[in-house]
C-alpha positions as CSV (number, residue, x, y, z in Angstrom):
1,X,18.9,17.4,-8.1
2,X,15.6,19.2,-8.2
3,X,14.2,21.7,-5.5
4,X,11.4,18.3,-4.3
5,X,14.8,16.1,-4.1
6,X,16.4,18.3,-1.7
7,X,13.5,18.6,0.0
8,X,12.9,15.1,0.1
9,X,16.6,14.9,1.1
10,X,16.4,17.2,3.8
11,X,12.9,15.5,5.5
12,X,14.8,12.4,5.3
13,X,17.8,14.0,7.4
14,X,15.5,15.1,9.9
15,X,14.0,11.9,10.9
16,X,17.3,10.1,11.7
17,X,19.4,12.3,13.3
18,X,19.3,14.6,16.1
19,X,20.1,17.8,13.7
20,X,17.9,20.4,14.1
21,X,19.6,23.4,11.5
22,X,18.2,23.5,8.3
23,X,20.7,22.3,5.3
24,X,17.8,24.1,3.0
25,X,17.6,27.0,4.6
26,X,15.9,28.7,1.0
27,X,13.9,25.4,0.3
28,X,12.5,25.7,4.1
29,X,11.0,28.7,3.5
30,X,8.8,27.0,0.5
31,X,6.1,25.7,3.4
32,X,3.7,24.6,0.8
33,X,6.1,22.7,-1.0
34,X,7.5,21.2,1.9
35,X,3.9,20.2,3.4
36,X,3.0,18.8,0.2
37,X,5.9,16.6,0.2
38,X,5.1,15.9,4.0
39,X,1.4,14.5,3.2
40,X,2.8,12.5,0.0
41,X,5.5,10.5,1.8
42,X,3.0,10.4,5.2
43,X,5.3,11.3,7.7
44,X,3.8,14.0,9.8
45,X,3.8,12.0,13.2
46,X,7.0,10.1,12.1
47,X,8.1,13.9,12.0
48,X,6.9,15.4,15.1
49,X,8.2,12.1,17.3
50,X,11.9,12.1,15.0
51,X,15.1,12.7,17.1
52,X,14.7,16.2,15.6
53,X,11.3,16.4,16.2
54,X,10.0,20.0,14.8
55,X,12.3,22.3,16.0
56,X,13.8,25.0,13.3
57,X,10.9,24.6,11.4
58,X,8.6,27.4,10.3
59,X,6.2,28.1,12.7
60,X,3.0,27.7,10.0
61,X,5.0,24.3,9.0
62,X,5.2,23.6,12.6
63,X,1.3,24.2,13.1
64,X,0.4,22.0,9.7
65,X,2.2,19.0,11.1
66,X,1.2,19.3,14.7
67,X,-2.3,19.2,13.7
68,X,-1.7,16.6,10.9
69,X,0.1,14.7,13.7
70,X,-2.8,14.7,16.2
71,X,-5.3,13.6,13.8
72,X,-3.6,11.0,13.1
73,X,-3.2,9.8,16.3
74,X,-7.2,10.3,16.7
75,X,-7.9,8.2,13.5
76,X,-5.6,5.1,14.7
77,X,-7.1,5.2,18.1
78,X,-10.7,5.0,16.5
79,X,-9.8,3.1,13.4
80,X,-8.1,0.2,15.6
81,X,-11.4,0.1,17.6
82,X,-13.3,-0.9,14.0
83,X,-10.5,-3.3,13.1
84,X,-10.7,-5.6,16.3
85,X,-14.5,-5.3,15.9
86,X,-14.1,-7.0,12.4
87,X,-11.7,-9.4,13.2
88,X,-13.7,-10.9,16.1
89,X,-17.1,-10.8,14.2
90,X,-15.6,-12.5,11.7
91,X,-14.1,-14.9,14.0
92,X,-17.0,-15.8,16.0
93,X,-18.4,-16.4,12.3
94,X,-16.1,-19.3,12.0
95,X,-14.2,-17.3,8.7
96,X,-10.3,-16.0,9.5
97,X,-8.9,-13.7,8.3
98,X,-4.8,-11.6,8.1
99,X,-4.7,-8.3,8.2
100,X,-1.6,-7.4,5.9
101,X,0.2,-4.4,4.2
102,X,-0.5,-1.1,6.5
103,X,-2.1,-2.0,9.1
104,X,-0.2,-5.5,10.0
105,X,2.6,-3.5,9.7
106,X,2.0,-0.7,11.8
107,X,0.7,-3.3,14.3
108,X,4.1,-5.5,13.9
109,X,7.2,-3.2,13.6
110,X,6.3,0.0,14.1
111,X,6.7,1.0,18.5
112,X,3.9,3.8,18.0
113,X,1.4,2.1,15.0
114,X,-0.1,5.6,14.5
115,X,3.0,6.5,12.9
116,X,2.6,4.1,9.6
117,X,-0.4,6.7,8.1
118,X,-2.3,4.7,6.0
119,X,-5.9,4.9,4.4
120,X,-7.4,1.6,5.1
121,X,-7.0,-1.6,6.1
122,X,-6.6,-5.0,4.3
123,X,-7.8,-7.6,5.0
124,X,-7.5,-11.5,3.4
125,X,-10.3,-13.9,3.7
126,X,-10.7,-17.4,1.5
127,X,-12.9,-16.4,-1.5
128,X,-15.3,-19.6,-0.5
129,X,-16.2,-17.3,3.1
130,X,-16.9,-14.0,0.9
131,X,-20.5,-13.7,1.2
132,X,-20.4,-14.9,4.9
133,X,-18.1,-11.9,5.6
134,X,-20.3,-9.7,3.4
135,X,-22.9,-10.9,6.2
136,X,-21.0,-10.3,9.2
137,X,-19.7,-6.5,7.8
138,X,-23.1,-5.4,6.9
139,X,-24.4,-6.7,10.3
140,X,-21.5,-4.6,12.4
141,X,-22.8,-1.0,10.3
142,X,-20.3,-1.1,7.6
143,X,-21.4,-0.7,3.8
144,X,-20.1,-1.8,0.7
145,X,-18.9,1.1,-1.8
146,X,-18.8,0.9,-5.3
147,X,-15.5,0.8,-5.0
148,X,-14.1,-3.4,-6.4
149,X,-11.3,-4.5,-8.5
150,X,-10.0,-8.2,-9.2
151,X,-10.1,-10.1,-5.9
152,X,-10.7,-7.3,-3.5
153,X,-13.6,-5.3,-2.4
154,X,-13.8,-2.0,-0.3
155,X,-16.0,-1.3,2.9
156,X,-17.0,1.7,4.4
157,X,-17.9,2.8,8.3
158,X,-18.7,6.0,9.2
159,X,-17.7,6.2,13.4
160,X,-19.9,9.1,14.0
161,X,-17.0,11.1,15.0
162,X,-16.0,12.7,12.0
163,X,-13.7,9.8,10.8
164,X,-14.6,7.0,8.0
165,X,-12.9,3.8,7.9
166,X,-12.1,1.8,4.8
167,X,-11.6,-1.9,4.6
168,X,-10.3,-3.4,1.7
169,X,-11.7,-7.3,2.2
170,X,-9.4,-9.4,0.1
171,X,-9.8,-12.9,-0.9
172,X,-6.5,-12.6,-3.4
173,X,-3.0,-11.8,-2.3
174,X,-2.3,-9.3,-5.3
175,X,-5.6,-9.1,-6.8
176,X,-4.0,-9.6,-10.6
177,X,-5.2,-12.9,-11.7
178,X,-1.9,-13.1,-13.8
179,X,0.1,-12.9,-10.8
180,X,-2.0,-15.2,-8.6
181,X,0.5,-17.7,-8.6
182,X,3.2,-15.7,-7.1
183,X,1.3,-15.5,-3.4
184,X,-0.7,-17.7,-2.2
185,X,-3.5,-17.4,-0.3
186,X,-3.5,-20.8,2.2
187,X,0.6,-20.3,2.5
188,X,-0.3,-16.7,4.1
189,X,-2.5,-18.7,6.3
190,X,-0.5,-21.3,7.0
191,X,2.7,-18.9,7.6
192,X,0.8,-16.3,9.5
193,X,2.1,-15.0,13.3
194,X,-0.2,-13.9,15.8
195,X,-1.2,-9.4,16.2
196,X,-2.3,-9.1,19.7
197,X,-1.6,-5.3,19.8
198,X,-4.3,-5.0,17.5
199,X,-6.9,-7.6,18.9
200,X,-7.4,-11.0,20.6
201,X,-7.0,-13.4,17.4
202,X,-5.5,-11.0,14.8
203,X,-2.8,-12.1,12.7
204,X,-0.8,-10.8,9.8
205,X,2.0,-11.7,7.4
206,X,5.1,-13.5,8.4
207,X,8.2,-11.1,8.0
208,X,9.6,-12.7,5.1
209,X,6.1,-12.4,3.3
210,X,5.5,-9.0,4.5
211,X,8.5,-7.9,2.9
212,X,7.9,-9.4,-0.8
213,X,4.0,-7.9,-0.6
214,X,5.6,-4.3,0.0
215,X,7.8,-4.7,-2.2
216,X,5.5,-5.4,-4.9
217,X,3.0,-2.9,-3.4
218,X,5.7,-0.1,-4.2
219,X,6.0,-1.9,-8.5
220,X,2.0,-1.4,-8.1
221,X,1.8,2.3,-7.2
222,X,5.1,3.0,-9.6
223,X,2.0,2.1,-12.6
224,X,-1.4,2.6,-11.6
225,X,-0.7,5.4,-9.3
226,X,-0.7,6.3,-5.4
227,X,-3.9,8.3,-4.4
228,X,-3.2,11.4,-2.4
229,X,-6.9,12.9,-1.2
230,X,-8.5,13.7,-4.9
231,X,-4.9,13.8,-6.3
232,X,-3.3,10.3,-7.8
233,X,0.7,10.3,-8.2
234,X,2.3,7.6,-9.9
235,X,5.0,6.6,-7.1
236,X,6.6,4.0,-6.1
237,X,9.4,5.5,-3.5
238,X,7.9,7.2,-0.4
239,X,10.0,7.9,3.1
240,X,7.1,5.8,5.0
241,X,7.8,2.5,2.6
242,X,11.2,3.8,3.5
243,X,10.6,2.9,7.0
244,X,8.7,0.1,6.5
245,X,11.5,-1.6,4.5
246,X,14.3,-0.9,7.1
247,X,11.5,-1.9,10.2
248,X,10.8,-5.1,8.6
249,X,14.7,-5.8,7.9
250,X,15.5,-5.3,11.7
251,X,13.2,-8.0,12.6
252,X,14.9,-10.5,10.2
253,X,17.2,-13.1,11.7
254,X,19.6,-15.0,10.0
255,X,17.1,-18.1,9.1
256,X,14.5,-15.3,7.8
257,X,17.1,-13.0,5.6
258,X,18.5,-16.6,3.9
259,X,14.6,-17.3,3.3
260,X,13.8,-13.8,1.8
261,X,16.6,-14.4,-0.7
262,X,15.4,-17.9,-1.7
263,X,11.9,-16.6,-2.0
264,X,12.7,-13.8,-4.2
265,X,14.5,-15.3,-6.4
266,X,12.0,-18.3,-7.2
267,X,9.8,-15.6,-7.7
268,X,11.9,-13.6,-10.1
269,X,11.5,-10.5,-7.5
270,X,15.2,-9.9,-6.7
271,X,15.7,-6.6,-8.4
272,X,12.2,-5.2,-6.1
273,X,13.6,-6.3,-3.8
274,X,17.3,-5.2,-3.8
275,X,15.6,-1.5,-4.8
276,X,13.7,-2.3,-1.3
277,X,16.4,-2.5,0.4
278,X,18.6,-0.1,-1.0
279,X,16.5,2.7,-1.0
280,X,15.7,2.0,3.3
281,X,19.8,1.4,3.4
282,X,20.1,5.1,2.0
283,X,18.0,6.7,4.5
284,X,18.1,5.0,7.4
285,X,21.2,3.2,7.4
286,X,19.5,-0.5,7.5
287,X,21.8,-3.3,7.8
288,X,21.6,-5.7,5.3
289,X,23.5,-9.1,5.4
290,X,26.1,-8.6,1.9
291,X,26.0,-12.2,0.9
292,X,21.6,-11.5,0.8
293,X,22.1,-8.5,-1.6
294,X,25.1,-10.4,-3.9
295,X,22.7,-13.4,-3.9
296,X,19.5,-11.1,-5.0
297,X,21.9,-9.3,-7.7
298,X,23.4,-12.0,-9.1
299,X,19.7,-14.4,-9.7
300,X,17.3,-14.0,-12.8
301,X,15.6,-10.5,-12.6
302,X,12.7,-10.8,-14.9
303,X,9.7,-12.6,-14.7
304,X,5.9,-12.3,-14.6
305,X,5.5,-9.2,-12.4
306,X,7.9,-7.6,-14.5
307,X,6.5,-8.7,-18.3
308,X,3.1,-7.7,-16.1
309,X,4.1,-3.9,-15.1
310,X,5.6,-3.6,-18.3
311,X,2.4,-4.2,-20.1
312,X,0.0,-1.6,-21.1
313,X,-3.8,-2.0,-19.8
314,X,-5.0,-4.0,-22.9
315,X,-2.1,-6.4,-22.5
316,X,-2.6,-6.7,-18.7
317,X,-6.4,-7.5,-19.7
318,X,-5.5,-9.9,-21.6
319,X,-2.7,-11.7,-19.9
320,X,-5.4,-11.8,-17.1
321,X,-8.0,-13.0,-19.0
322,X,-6.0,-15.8,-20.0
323,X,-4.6,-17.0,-16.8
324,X,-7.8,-16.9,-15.2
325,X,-9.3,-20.4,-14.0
326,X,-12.8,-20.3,-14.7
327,X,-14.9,-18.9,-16.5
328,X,-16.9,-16.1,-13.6
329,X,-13.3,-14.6,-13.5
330,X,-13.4,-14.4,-17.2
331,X,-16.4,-12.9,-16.8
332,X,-15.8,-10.4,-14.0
333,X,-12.5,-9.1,-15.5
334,X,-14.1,-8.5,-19.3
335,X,-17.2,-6.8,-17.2
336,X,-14.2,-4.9,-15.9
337,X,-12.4,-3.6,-18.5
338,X,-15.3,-3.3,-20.9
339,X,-17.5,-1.4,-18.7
340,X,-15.5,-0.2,-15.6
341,X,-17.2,1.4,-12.5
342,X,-18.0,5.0,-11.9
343,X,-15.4,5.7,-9.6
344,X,-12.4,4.3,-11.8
345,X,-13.8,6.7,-15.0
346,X,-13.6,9.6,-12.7
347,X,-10.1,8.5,-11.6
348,X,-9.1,8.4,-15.6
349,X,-11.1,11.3,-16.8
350,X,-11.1,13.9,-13.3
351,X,-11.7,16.9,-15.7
352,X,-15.1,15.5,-17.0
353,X,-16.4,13.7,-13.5
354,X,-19.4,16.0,-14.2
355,X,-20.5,14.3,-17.5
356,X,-23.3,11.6,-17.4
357,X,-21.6,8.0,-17.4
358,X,-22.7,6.8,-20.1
359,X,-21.2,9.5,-22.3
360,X,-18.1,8.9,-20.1
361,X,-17.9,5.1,-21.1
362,X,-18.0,6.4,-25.3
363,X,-15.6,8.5,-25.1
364,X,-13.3,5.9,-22.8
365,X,-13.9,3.2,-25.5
366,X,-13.1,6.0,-28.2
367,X,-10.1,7.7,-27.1
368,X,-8.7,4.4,-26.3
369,X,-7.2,3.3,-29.2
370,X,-5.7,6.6,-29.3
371,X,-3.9,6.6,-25.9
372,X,-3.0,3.0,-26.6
373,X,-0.7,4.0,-30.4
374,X,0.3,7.4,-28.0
375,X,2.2,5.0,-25.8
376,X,3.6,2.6,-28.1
């Protein structure tokens, strides 16, 4: 176990019990390891309001997380002001809409929603209401950023007091044409449960749903990556998913756990969703019924999101390419792939964000082929 497991380890220790000695008493001195690891698992109020809360701590650790901890707290108050404004201007525009990963989380399990840090929020709409909601967000202050990938789209709103907020307007579940089939978007509609500590009309995700997003959410970042202020980690285990995981299990009845098992297994997600589970078991103890997990261990394991994660980007493209429906996705995903935005070049290339774009796109399209025989 390396110095960042212990670490890890020890954070993990601290948010569920009441023990307040270090067990890393050398590691505890590292603060700048430990507050990177802090800000990478986003757990800086789930820190300060643990059974532990900060005590033995350093004291410039102590001051890092307290004021991590308040700004966070700031941001949700103002960001959940933005959100409810969205979802009834959308509303009273006749389009609905599910909030869903973060935010309907944070809004749905979590006692204090400041605690699940996130980004942004997501948002699902029906791709025929997309430029009616483009309307109604451009008409509440917010602007769209450069910022779009398959079946999603990001908008910005600066609140005038020091905070922007990001929505991520969504008219696919997973935004991989290759996977559409695997979440749909009327049966998240049609299975949706009412958010009212978030606004009047909100909804999100029903529980069992909820659970087989995250779990794909965490394959996602595991390959393309988890972004981290200008920094982008490829992750796919942090102490917040943690929490989410073992949240979202404790508001599973018997009906719900029996369907979770059914669902992942006709969707060939049973091993994501045993790693789910196990990994939330680990650190916080989350009961899980046996017969669930021996059902999820013992059903077919692969299937399209694993031949999908397992592909590199060319193979993605193309398994994409050919499951898409028409021939404006065909379009949008070549357009994609053979000349990607500005944002997603600086993402790939961050040493050379300073060289005209496009010089940026040759030597993309010539140092592919290269990248593509390093990896195989």
């Amino acid at each position: 176990m390396n110095n960042a497991d212990q670490i890890v380890d020890w954070l993990a220790e601290r948010l569920t019990s009441n023990a307040r000695s270090s067990a890393l008493a050398s590691a505890s001195k590292d603060v700048a390891a430990i507050w990177d690891l802090i800000q990478l698992h986003g757990i800086s109020l789930a820190l300060a309001e643990s059974p532990a809360r900060l005590e033995g701590l350093p004291d410039a650790l102590q001051e890092k997380i307290q004021h991590e901890a308040r700004m966070q707290s700031l941001w949700e108050h103002s960001h959940r002001q933005l959100i409810a404004q969205v979802i009834t201007a959308l509303a009273e525009a006749g389009i609905a809409s599910l909030v869903f990963k973060g935010t309907g989380l944070a809004y749905s399990v979590y006692e204090n929603p400041a605690i699940r840090r996130r980004g942004d929020t997501d948002l699902l709409i029906r791709r025929s209401q997309l430029n009616e909601a483009r309307q109604v967000l451009e008409g509440i202050g917010m602007v769209s950023s450069v910022v779009r990938h398959s079946g999603q789209e990001t908008w910005i709103f600066a609140s005038g007091i020091g905070f922007s907020h990001a929505v991520d307007l969504h008219w696919e579940v997973l935004g991989q044409t290759y996977l559409d089939n695997l979440m749909d978007v009327e049966e998240c509609f049609a299975r949706s449960i009412p958010l009212p500590r978030l606004a009047e009309g909100a909804r999100t995700l029903d529980p069992v749903l909820s659970f087989l997003r995250c779990a794909i959410n965490q394959a996602f970042h595991g390959v393309y990556g988890y972004r981290l202020g200008s920094d982008k980690r490829l992750e796919d285990d942090r102490l917040i998913w943690r929490m989410d995981a073992h949240l979202l299990a404790n508001s599973l009845d018997r009906r719900e756990w029996q369907e979770l098992a059914e669902k992942a297994l006709d969707m060939r997600l049973a091993s994501y969703c045993v790693r789910y589970l196990e990994r939330a078991r680990e650190t916080f103890g989350t009961q899980v019924p046996e017969e669930v997990l021996q059902q999820l261990r013992e059903g077919p394991q692969e299937g399209r999101l694993q031949r999908y994660l397992a592909s590199d980007s060319f193979e993605r493209a193309r398994l994409d390419l050919f499951a898409a429906g028409d021939w404006r996705t065909r379009g949008e995903i070549l357009l994609q792939h053979v000349w990607p935005p500005e944002h997603h070049l600086h993402e790939r290339f961050p040493t050379k964000t300073s060289w005209p774009l496009p010089l940026l796109q040759i030597y993309r399209l010539v140092s592919a082929p290269v990248r593509v025989l390093q990896s195989r």
